[in-house]
C-alpha positions as a printed NumPy array, in Angstrom:
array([[ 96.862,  96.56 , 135.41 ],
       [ 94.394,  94.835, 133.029],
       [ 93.92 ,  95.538, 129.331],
       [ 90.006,  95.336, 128.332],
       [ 88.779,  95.012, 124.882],
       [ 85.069,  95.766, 122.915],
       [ 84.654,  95.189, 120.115],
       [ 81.397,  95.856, 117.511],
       [ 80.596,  96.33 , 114.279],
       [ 78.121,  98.659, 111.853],
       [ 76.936,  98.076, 108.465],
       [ 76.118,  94.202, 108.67 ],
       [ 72.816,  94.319, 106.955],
       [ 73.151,  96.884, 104.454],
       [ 73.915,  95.768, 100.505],
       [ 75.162,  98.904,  99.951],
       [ 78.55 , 100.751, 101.859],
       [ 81.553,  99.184, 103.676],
       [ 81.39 ,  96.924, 106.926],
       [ 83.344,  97.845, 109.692],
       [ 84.643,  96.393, 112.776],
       [ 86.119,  98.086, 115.57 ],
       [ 88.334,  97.529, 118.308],
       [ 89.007,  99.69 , 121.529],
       [ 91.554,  99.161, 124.237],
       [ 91.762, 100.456, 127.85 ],
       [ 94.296,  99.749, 130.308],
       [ 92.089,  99.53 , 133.768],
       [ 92.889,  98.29 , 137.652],
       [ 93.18 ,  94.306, 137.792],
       [ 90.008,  94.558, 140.509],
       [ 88.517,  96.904, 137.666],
       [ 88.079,  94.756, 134.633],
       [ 84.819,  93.702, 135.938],
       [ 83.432,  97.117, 136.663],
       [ 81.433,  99.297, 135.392],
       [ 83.43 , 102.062, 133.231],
       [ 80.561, 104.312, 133.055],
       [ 80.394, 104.649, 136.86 ],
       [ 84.467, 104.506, 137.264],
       [ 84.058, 107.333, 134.652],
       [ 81.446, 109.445, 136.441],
       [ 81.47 , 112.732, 135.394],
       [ 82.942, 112.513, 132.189],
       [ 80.706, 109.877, 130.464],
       [ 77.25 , 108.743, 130.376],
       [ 75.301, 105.816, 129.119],
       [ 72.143, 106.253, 126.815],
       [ 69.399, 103.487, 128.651],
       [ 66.212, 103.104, 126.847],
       [ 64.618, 104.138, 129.237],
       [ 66.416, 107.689, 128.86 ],
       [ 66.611, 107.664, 125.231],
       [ 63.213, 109.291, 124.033],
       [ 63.021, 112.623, 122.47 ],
       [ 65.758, 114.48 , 121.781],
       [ 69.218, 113.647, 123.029],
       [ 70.031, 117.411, 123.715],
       [ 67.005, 117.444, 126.717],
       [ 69.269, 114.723, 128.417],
       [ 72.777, 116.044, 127.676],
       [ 71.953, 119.347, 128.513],
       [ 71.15 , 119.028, 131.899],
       [ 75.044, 119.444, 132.188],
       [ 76.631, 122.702, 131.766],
       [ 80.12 , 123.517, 130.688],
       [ 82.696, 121.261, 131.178],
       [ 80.803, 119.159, 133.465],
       [ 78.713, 118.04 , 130.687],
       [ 79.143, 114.228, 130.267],
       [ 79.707, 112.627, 127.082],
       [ 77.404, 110.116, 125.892],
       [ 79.18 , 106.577, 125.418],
       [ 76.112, 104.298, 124.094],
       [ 75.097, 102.153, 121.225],
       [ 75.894, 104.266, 118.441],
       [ 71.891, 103.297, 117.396],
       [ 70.965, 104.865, 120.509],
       [ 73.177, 108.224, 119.249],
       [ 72.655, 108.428, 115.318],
       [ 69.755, 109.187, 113.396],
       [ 69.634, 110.534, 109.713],
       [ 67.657, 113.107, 111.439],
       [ 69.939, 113.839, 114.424],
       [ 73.161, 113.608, 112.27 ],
       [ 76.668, 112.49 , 113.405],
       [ 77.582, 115.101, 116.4  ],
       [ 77.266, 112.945, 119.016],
       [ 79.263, 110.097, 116.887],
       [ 81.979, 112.374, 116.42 ],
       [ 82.161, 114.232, 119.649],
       [ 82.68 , 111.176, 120.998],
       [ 85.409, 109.369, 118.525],
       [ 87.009, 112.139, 118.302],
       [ 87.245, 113.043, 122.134],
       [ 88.238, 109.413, 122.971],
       [ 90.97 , 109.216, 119.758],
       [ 91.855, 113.039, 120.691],
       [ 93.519, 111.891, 123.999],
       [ 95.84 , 109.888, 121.771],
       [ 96.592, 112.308, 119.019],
       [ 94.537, 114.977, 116.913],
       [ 92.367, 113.924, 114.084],
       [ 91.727, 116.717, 111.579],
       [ 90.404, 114.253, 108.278],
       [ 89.708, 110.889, 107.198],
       [ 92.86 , 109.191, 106.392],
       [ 94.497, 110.492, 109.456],
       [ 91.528, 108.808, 111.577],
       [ 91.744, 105.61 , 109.282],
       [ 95.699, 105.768, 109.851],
       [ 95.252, 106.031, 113.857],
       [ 92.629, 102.71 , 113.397],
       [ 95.77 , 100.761, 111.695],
       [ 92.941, 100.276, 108.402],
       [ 94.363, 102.635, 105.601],
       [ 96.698, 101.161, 103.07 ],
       [ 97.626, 102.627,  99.584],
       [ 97.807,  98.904,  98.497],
       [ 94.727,  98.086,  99.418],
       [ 92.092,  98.083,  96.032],
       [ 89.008,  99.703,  98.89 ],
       [ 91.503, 102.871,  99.386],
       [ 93.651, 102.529,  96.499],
       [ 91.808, 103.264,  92.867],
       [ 89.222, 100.523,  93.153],
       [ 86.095, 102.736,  94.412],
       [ 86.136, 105.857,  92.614],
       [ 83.906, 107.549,  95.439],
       [ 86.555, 106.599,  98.073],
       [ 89.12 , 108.717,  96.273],
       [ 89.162, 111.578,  98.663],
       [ 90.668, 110.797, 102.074],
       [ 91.253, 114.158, 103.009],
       [ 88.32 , 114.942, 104.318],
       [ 88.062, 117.284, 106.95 ],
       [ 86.933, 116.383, 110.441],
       [ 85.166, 117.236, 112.676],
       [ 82.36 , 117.455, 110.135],
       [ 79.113, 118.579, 112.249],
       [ 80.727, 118.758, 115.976],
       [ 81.841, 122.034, 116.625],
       [ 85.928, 121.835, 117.348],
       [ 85.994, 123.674, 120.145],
       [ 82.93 , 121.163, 122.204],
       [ 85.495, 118.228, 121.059],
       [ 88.265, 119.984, 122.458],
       [ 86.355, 120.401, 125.604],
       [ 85.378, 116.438, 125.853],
       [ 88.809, 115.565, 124.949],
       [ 90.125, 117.364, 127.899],
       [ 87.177, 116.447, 130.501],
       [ 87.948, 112.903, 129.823],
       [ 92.29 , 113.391, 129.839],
       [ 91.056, 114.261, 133.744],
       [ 89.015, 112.348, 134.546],
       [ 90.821, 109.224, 133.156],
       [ 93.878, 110.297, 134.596],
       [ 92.137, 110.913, 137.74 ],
       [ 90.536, 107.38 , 138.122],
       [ 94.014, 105.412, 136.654],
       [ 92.372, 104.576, 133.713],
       [ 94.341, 104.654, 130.168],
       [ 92.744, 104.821, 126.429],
       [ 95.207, 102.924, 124.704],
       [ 93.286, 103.76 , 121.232],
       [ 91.438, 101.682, 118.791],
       [ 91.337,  99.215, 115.204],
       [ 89.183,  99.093, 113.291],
       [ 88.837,  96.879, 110.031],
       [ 86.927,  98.289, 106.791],
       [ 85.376,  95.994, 104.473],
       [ 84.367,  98.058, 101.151],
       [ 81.482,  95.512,  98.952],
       [ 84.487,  93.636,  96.34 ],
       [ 85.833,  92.708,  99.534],
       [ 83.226,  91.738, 101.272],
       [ 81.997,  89.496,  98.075],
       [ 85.04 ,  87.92 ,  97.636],
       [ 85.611,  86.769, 101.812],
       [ 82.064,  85.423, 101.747],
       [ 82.642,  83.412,  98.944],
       [ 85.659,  82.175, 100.379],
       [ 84.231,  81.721, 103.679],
       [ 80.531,  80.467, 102.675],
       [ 78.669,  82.874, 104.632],
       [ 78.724,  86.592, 105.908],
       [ 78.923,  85.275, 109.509],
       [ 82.088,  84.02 , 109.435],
       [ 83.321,  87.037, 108.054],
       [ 82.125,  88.797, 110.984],
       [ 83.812,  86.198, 113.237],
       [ 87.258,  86.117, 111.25 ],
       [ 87.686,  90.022, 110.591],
       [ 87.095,  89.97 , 114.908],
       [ 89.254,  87.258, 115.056],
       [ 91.87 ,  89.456, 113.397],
       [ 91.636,  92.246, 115.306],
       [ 91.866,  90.331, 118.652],
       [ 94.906,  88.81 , 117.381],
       [ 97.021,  91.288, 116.335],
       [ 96.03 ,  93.037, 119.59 ],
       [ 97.084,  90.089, 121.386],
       [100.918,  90.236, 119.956],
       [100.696,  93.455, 121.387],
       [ 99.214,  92.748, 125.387],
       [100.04 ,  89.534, 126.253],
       [ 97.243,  89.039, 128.775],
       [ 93.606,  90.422, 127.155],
       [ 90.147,  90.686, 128.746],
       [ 88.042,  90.685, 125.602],
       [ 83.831,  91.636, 125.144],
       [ 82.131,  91.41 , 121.861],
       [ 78.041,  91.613, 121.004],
       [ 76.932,  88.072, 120.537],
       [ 76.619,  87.058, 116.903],
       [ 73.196,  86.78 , 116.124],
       [ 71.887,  83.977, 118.163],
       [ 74.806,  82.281, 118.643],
       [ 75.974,  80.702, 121.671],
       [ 78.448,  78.328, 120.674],
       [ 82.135,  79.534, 119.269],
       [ 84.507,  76.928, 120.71 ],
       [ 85.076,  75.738, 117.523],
       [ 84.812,  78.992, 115.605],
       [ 87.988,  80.197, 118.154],
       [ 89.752,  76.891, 117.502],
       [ 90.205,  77.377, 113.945],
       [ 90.654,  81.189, 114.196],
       [ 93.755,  80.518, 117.104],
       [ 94.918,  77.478, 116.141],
       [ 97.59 ,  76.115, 118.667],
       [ 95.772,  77.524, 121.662],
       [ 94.456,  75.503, 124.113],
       [ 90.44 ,  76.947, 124.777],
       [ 88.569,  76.316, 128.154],
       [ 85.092,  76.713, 128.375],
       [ 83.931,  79.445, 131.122],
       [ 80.371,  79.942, 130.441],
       [ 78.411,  78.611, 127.225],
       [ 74.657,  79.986, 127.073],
       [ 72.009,  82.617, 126.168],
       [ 73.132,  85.231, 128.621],
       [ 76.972,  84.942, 128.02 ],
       [ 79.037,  82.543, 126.288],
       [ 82.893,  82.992, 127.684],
       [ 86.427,  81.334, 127.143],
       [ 89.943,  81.278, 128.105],
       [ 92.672,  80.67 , 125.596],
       [ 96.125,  80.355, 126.223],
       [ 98.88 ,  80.006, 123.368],
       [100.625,  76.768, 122.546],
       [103.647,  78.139, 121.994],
       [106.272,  76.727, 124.031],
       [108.032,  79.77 , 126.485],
       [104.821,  81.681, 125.676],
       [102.296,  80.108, 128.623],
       [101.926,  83.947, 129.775],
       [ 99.791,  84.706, 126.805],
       [ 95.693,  84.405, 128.019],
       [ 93.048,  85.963, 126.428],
       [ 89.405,  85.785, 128.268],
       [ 86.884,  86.556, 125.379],
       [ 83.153,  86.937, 126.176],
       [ 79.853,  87.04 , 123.624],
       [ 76.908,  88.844, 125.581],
       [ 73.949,  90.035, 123.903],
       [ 73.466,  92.974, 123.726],
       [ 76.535,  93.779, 125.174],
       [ 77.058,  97.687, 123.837],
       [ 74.341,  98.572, 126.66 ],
       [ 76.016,  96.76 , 129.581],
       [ 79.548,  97.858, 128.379],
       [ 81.021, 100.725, 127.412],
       [ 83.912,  99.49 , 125.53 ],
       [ 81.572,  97.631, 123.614],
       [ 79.473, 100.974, 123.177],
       [ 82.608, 102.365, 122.037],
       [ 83.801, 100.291, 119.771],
       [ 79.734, 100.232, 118.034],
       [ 80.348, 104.246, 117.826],
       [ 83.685, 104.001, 116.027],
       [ 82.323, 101.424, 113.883],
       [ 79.595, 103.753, 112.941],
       [ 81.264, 106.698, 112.2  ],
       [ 83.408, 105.24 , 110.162],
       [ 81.05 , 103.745, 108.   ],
       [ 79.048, 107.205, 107.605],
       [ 82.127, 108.91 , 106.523],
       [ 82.622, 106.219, 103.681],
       [ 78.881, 106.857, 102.747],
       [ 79.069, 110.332, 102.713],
       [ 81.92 , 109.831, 100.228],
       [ 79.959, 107.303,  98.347],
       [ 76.583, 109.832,  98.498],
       [ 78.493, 112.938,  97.61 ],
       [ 80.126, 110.991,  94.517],
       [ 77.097, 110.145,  93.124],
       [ 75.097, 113.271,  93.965],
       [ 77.476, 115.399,  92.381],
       [ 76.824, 113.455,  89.25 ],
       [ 73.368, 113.037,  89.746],
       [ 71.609, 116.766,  91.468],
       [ 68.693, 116.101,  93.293],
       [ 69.454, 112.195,  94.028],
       [ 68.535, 111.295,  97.54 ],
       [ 71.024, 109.957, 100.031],
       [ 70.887, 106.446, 100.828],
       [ 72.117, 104.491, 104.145],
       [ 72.379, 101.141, 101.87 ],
       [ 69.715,  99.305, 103.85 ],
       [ 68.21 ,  96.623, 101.246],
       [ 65.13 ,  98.645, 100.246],
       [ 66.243, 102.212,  99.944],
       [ 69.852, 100.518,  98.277],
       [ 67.121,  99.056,  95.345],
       [ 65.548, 102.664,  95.156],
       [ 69.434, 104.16 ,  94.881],
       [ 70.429, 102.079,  92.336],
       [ 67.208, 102.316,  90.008],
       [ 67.626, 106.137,  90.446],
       [ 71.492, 105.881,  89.423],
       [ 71.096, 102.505,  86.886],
       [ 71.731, 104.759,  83.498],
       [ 74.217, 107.02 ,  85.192],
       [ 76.544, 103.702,  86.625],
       [ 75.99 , 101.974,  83.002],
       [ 77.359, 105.742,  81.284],
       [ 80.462, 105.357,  84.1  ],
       [ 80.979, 101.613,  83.498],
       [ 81.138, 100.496,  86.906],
       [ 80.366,  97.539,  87.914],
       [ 78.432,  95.576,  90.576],
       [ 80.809,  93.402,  92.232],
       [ 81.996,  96.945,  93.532],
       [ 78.811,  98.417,  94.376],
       [ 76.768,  95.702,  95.44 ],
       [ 77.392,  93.012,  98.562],
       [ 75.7  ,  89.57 ,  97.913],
       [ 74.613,  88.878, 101.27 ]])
């Protein structure tokens, strides 16, 4: 058996809101790891194209009836809207993490994605809009339509000898975010490093990894990013180019020359593989549940103020609607505001 890996991010252009990186893990047939998982899960899942995408999501998905109804796995850009909401976000997280172990609020999800910690200043006191954890999930996805995706996919997974070992996920709230890019020198290699970390600390856990991450931007090179991020391993180049830009790494460690990790960069790899699509929906539903905190904090305060998804020009409308209110609350805007 073969562990695979995708990994993806949401909230990397906004100046408002956390970033968040995710991580998802599935235990698949060695001859597998190639594959497709949306066709090895037929009948349980199905992949948004752009071609199928137009209109409204419930004139594809309802085609289906019952439990037969597949559960869209795509770009979570291809499933989230401000004016579709976060159903079809959280039927799927919540299916997928539901054949693991129930999630019924926010800290219990952030517990199950190893990123909650009372220490931490983003959870801990730091954010006063972050205070409530226990928010209740499933927020707009009926329970019961959860329920019935989480077992669908418990069958069919079982069915094609395919595990969901679960997901991590790493949340970077704007003080942090500051600070790492000012250690770092750009918000790039933040991305890079917070992956980085995730694929390590998975790889103390599976000793042999088959790893796929979105490109970077229009990067093609990261021999040398993976050298300083891993150290003593010893990196071959696979691949190295536009299309898809892949390594092995093995650690240095003597008595440890089983460890191999295979890590590919493909552009726009959340539409030609579903962990990757996975992993871009966790990401994103995370990050909505930390701006609905962050809008309902304010809001309260403030009736009437419009929601904001922290994208550079709305963010400057939010905070000239909320400038007099954040100067009466004294807070500041190394914790509001990201600098890049």
């Amino acid at each position: 058996m073969a562990i695979l890996v995708g990994v993806d991010e949401a909230g990397y252009g906004p100046i408002l809101g956390p970033l968040v990186i995710t991580a998802v893990v599935f235990e698949v047939k060695d001859h597998e790891v190639d594959g497709n998982l949306w066709q090895i899960l037929k009948g349980a899942v199905i992949p948004l194209n752009p071609p199928l995408i137009k209109g409204d999501l419930r004139g594809i998905i309802g085609r289906e009836r019952g439990l037969q109804r597949p559960l869209a796995v795509a770009d979570s850009k291809r499933l989230y809207s401000s004016s579709r909401g976060l159903r079809r976000l959280e039927e799927g997280v919540l299916a997928f993490q539901g054949c693991i172990e129930n999630i019924e609020n926010l800290r219990k999800l952030l517990d199950a994605l190893y990123c909650y910690d009372e220490s931490q200043s983003a959870l801990g006191g730091l954010y006063p809009w972050y205070h409530n954890m226990q928010l209740g999930l499933p927020l707009t996805a009926p329970p019961e339509e959860v329920a019935r995706y989480r077992q669908l996919l418990q069958g069919v997974l079982a069915s094609r000898g395919v595990k969901f070992l679960g997901s991590r996920a790493v949340v970077i709230s704007p003080f942090e975010f500051n600070k790492a890019v000012e250690a770092c020198g750009n918000k790039a290699l933040l991305l890079f490093d917070n992956c980085a970390k995730l694929i390590k600390d998975l790889w103390v856990e599976y000793p042999q990894l088959e790893v796929l991450c979105d490109k970077h931007g229009g990067r093609s090179r990261y021999a040398a990013l993976l050298s300083r991020a891993f150290g003593r391993c010893t990196i071959r180049f696979l691949l190295e180019g536009p299309e898809v830009s892949s390594y092995e790494l093995k650690d240095g460690w003597e008595g440890h020359s089983q460890l191999r990790l295979k890590v590919s960069f493909i552009p726009k790899a959340e539409d030609k593989h579903l962990p990757v699509a996975l992993a871009s929906m966790y990401s994103k539903y995370v990050r909505e549940l930390f701006l609905r905190l962050f809008n309902n904090y304010w809001q309260e305060k403030l009736p009437g103020l419009k929601a904001t998804a922290g994208y550079p020009k709305d963010a400057r409308r939010f905070l000239k609607d909320i400038d007099r209110l954040k100067a009466s609350l004294r807070i500041k805007d190394d914790i509001l505001i990201r600098n890049r």
